[in-house]
C-alpha positions in Angstrom: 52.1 -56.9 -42.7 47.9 -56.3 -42.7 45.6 -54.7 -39.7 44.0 -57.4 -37.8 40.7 -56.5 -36.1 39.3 -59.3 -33.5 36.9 -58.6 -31.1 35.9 -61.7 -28.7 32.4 -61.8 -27.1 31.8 -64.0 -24.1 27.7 -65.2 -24.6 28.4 -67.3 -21.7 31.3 -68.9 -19.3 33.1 -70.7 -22.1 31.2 -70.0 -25.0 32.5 -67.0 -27.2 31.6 -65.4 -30.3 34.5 -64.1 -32.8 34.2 -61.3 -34.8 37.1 -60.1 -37.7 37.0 -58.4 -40.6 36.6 -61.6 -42.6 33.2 -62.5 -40.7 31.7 -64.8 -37.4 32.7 -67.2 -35.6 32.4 -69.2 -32.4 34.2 -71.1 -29.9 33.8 -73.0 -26.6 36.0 -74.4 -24.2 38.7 -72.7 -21.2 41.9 -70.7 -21.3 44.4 -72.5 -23.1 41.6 -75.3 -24.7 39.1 -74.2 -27.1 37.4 -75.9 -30.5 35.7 -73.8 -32.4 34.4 -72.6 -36.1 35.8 -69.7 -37.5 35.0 -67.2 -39.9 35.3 -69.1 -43.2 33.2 -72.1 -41.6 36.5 -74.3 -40.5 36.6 -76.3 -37.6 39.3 -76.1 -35.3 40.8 -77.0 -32.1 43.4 -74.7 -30.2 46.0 -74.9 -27.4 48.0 -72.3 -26.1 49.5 -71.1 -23.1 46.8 -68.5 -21.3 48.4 -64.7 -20.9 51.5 -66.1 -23.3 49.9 -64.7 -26.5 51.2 -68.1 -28.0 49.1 -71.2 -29.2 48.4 -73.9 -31.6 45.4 -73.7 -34.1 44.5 -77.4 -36.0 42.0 -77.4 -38.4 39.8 -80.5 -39.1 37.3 -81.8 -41.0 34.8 -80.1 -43.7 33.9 -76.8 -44.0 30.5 -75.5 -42.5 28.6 -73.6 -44.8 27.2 -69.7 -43.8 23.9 -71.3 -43.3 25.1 -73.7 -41.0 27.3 -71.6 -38.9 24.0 -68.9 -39.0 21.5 -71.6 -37.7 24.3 -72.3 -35.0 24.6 -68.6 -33.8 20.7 -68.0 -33.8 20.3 -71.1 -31.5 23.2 -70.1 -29.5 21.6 -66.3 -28.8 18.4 -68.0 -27.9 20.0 -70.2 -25.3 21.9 -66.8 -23.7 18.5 -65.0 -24.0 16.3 -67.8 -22.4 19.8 -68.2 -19.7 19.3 -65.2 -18.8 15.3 -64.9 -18.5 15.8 -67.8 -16.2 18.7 -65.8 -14.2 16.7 -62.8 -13.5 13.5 -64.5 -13.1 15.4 -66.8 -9.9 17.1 -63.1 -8.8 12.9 -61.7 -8.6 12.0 -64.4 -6.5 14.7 -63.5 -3.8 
């Protein structure tokens, strides 16, 4: 049996980036529902029970090339950055 390293990162409520040894990925949805790419550009859709540890991961579709995924989390950490502009600039004006 091999180490595992995953570390989650929440960019906003329901949108998470996922970071292993084998690269990025990223996932939206709730506890228990989530699609998502991972790491090797594979699209997926997961179930589980929340707190359980267990779940179901189906894969679908073509691969996303690096680019692809790349373009995605760029435009994703602009949408948090500009989020949270708009956030503090709302919490000034109070």
């Amino acid at each position: 049996m091999g180490f595992r390293f995953q570390r989650r990162i929440q960019i906003a409520p329901g949108l998470r980036l996922n970071l292993s040894k084998s690269g990025m990925g990223i996932g939206i949805g709730r506890n228990g529902l989530r699609l998502g790419i991972d790491s090797k550009g594979r699209k997926y859709f997961s179930v589980g029970l929340p707190g359980t540890g267990l779940s179901y991961r189906k894969f679908f579709g073509l691969r996303i090339t690096s680019e692809v995924l790349k373009r995605i989390f760029w435009i994703v950490a602009v949408l948090a950055l500009l989020s949270a502009l708009f956030i503090l600039t709302i919490q000034l004006r109070h």
